[in-house]
N, C-alpha and C positions, 0 to 999 in steps of 0.2 A: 504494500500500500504506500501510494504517495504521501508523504506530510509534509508543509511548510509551515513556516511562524507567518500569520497573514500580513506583518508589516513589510516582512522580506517578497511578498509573492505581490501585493500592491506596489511594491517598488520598479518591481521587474515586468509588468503587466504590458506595457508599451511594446517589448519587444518580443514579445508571445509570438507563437503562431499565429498567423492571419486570417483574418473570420471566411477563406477560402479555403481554408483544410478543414475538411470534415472527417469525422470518424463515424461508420455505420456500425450498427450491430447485426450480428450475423447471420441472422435471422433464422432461426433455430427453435423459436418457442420460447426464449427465455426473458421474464418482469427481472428488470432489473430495479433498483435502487439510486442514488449518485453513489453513495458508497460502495454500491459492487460494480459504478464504474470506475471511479478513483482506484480500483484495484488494476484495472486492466492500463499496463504501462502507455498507449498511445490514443488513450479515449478523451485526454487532453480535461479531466475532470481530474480537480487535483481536492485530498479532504485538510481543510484547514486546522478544522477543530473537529469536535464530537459531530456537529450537526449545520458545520457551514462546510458549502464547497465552490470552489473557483472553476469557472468552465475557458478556456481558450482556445477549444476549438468549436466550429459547429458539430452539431449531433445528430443523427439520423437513425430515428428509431424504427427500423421495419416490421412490415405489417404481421410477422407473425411473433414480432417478439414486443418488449411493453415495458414502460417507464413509472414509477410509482414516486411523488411528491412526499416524503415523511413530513408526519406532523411535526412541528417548530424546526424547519430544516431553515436554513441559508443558501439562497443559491445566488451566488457573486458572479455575474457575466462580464466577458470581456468586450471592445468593441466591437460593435458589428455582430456579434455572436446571435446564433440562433437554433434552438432545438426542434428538429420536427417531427412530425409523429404518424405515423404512415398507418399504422392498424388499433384496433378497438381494448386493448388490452392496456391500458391506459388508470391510472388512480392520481388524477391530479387535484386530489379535495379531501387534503388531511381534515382530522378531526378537529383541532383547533386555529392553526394556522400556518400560513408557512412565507417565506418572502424572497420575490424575485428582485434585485436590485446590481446595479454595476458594482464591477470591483473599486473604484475609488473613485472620486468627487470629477466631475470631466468627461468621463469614459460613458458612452452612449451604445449600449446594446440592442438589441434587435429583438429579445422575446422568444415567443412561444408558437409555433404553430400547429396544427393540427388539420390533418389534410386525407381525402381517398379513406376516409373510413365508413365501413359498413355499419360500424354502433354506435347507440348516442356516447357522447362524451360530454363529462361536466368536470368542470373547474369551481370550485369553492374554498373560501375562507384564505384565498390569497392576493396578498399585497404585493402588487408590481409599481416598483419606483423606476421611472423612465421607461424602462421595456414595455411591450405590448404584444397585444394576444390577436395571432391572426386565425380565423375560422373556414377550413374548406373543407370542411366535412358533409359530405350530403345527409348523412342521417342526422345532423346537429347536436347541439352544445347548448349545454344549457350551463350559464355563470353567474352564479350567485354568492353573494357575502363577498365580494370580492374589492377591493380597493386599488385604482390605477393612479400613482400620482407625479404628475409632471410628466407625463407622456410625453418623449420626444421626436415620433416619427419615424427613426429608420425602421420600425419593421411597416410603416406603410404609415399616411396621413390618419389612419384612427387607432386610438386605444384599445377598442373591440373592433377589427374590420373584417366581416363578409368578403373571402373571394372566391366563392366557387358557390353554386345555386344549389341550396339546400333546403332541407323542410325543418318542423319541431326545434327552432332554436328560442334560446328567452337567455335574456339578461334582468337578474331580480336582485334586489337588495343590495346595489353596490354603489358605491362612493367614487368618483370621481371628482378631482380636484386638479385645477390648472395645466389640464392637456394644450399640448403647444396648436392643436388644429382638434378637428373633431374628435368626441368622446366616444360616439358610436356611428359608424356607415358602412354601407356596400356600395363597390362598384356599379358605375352605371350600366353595366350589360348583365347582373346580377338577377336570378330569383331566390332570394333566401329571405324565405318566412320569418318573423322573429316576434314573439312578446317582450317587448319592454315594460316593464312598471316597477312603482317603489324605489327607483333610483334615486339618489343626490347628484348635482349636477354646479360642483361652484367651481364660479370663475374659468371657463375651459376655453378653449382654445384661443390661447393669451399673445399667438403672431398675430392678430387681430388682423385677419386675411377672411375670405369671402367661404368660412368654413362653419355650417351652423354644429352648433354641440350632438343634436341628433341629426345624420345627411345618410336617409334611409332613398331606398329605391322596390317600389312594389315588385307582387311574388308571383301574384297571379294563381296559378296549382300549386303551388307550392306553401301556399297557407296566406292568410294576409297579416298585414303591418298593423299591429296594435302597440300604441305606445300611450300606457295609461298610470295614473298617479306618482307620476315623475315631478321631483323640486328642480327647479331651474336657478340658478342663481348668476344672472349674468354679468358682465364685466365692465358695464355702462361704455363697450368700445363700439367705433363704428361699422365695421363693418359683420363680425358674425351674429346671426340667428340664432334661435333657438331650437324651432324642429322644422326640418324637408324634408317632402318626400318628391322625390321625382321624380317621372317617366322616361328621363331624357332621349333616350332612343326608339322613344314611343314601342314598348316590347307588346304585342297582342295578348289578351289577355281580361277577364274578370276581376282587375285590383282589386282587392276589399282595402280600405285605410277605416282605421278606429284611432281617432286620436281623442281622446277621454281624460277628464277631472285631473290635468295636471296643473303648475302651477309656474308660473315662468315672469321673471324681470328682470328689467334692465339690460334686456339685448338689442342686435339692431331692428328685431321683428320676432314676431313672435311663432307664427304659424305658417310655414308655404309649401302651397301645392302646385306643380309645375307639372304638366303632360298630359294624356291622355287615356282613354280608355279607365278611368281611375272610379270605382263608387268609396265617398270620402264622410266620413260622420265624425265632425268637430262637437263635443259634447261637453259641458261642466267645465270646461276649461276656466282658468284667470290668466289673465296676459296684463301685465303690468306696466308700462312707463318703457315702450318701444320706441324712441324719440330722440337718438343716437347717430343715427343717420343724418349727416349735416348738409344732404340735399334733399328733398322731399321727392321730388321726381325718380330718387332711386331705389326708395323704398319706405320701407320704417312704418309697416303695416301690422298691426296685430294678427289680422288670417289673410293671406293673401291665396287665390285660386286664379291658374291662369292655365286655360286650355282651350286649342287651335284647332279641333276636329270636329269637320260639321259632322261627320257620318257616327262617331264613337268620342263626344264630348266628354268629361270629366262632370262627373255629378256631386254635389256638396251638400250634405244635410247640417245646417248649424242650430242648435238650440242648446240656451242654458250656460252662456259664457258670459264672462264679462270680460269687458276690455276696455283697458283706465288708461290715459296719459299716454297714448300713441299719435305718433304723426296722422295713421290713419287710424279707423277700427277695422275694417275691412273692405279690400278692394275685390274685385270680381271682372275678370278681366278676358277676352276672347269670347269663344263658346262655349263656357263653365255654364252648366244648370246648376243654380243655387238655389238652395230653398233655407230662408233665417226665420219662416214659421209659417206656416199656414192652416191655421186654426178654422175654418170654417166649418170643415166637416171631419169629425173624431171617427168616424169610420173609413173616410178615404185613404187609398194608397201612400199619397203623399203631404197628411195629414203632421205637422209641428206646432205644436203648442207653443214655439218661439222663446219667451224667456232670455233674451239674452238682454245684458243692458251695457250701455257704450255710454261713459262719461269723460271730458278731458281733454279728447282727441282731438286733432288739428294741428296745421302746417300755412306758415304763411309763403312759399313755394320756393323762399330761396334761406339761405341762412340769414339770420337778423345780424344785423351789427353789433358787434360785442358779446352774442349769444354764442352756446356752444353747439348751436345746431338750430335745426328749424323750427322746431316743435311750438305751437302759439292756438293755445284752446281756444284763442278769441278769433280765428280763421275754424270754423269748424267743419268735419270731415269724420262722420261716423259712418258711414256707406258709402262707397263710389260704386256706382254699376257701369262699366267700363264695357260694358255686353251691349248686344240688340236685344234682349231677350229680358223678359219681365222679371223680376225678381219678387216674391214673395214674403214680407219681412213683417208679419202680424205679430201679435202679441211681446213687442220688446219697449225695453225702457230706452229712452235716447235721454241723450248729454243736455237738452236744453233745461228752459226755466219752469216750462211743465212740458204735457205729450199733447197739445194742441197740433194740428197737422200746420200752423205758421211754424211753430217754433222745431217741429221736424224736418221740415223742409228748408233749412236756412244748417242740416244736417249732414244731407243727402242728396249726392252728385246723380243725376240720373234724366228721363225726357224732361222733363220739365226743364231742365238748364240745358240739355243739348238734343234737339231731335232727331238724330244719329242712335240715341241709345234708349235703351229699355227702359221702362215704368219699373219702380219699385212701391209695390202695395204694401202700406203702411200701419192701416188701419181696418183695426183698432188698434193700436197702442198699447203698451203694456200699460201699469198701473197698479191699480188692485185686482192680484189673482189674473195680472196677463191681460186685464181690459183698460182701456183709457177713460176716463171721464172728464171731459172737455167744461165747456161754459154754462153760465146758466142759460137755459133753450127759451126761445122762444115761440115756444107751443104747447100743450098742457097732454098728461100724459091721466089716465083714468080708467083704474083698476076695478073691475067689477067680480074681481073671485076666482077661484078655480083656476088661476090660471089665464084669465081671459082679461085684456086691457082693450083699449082702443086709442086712436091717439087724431087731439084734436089741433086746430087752428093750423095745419099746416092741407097742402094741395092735396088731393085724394091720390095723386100718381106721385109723391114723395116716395121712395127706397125707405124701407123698414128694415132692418135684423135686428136680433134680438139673441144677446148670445150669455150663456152661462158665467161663472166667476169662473171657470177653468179655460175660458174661451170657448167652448164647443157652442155651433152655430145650433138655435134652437128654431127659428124664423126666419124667412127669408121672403117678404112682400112689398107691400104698399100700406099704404098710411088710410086708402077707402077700404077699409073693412075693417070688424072685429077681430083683436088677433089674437089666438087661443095656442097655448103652449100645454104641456104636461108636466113643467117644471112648476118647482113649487120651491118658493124661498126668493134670494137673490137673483137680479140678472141686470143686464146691460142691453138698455133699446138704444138704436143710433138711427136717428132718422135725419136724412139726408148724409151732411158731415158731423153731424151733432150729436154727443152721447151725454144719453144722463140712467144714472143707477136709480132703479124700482126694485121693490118688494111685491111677489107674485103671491 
């Protein structure tokens, strides 16, 4: 067995073997350990102490033989160095911990990969300092309890990076802190499935370069992209995001995207969906103070959706987010079908109860003077519809001084300011329980029981609905007849533009 004193082996590290000599194992059947490689004279694994060991070469572990992480081990890499791991025989998830980190302060290794394997593989309860964990396993990985910190790229621009199309992968319960570029992505010609949730996410990718913290790419068959109850904690820098997903090479395909109840600020943006073919459900999210971006024309969006395909558009369901202190709240841009609520009928297809509410947001279109960017609530900018196509946005609370349809409108880019683009239907408004209640009316409203009102001083061909506190539409007429519901309790009549709350 090799032994060195680790001050004499960090001395010497520099003039090691070069991260181009690799040692294989010989593929035989046989789980090794570090310490029944440090026995073998040219595996370039050398044991420091009881349970640290220095690697100077790379490693190649093939597919019939297998590598085992012990618990509270050290494992000291050299430059450039990288382990790889060809078959499923694999235990990289000690029982309490174990830690990937370079052999001395400077030295920038390369990590872990995992590649061509037929069974799942998981990595847990390890701490990688600089190194990074690359995944090309088709049957997938799944890393939990894990901690990556100061990630520095050579084994590729992510901390966790996807390169080869895979199904059942998730990353849960792990810490990420000050990745030099993304914390987690795949390549754009990638299908690997992945659950994300429960991560930490501060301060990442700190070359403040055009790299959002999550930069995912849909899977299509291969499972979809759920990325839910993740903390974001961004770096108030300008240029990275929070989460993308992207179609870039527009792959064919039924995307599912689920981006759900995470929690994200101080990045350049907070949500973007870029491509095609994509169905996309933004849910419960908080997007915090996206307002970084120090030209507003180049972003600095809370949800941004932008797809180019008349025939296989990109679909977006939004409900139940808020979005505070962003240049925009959300844009909607090409031929993205968006839907941000469409409450009238709780049994249809494409039925949203909406709920989202946008306060803050706004861009006076260039940077102000002396400001650190654009960001100006007093230019407001809570919806651009940047589409020809109608956009649906019931039951949400908007940024103004109530949900009167003046004071939403002076919110929301859309036909009315450019007749190039799509209507965004408004109303009703959020409120109370998702309905708007506007001015006092000027027509009297007269409840005879059961259910049954009538509604006076206005034309007989006035528009009536009459919708529940949950928003579900209950009536749908005019104002010349008696109008009889089955609801009993609260509701909301709107005749014409006008709402006012009754007791049924």
């Amino acid at each position: 067995m090799k032994k060195s004193i680790l001050f004499l082996y960090l001395g010497s590290s520099l003039t090691a073997l070069s991260a181009n000599d690799v040692y294989q194992t010989p593929n035989t059947g046989t789980v090794y350990s570090f310490a029944d490689l440090a026995k073998i004279e040219d595996s370039g694994v050398t044991q420091l102490d009881d349970n640290t060991f220095s690697l100077s070469k790379d490693i190649d572990i093939l597919d019939q033989d297998g590598l085992v992480l012990d618990n509270n081990a050290t494992l000291r890499m050299g430059a450039d160095i990288l382990v790889r791991m060809y078959g499923g025989n694999n235990n990289f998830a000690p029982a309490d911990t174990a830690t990937i980190m370079p052999t001395e302060e400077g030295i920038k290794p390369k990590g872990i990969h995992f590649l061509d394997t037929s069974v799942p593989q998981t990595v847990k309860h390890v701490r990688f300092e600089g190194a990074g964990l690359r995944l090309g396993a088709p049957a997938g990985v799944t890393v939990e309890s894990c901690s990556f910190i100061e990630h520095n790229t050579h084994i590729g621009n992510y901390a966790i990076g996807f390169v080869a199309s895979s199904i059942n992968n998730a990353v849960r319960n792990c810490y990420f802190y000050r990745t030099h570029l993304s914390a987690i992505g795949a390549g754009s010609n990638l299908a690997a499935g992945v659950v994300i949730e429960d991560n930490v996410f501060e301060d990442c990718s700190t070359d403040n370069r055009n790299y959002p913290v999550i930069n995912e790419t849909p899977a299509a068959d291969n499972g979809a992209i759920i990325i839910r109850r993740n903390t974001i904690y961004g770096g108030k820098r300008t240029l990275p995001g929070a989460i993308s997903v992207s179609n870039m090479l527009s792959m064919i395909g039924n995307h599912r995207i689920e981006i759900e109840d995470n929690y994200m600020d101080n990045s350049r943006y907070g949500i973007n969906i870029l491509g095609n073919y994509m169905n996309v459900k933004i849910k419960g999210n908080e997007i915090i103070n996206c307002h970084y971006e120090t030209n507003a024309m180049n972003g600095g969006s809370g949800i941004t959706v932008n797809s180019t395909s008349d025939s296989n558009p990109t679909s977006v369901y939004v409900e139940g987010n808020t979005i505070d202190g962003c240049l925009w709240g959300a844009t909607i841009i090409g031929k993205t079908r968006a839907n941000f609520g469409n409450n009238a009928d709780a049994s249809s297809s494409d039925y949203n109860p909406g709920g989202n509410v946008f306060a803050n947001n706004g861009n006076c279109g260039k940077t102000p003077a002396g400001a650190e960017n654009a960001w100006d609530p007093a230019i407001p900018y809570d919806l651009y519809n940047n589409t020809a196509l109608t956009i649906y946005a019931q039951g949400n609370t908007w940024g103004g001084a109530d949900q009167s349809a003046e004071e939403i409108e002076k919110r929301i880019y859309h036909k009315a300011d450019n007749s190039a683009l799509g209507e965004v239907v408004y109303l009703p408004a959020g409120g109370v329980a998702g309905i708007n209640e506007i001015e006092t009316p000027d027509f009297s409203i007269s409840v005879s029981g059961a259910g049954r009102f009538s509604v006076n001083g206005v034309d007989a061909t006035t528009p009536v609905v009459v919708y529940d506190l949950s928003g579900i539409r209950l009536f749908n007429g005019t104002a010349g007849q008696e109008i009889t519901t089955s609801h009993r309790g609260a509701a909301i009549v709107v005749v014409g533009g006008t709402s006012v709350r009754i007791l049924l």
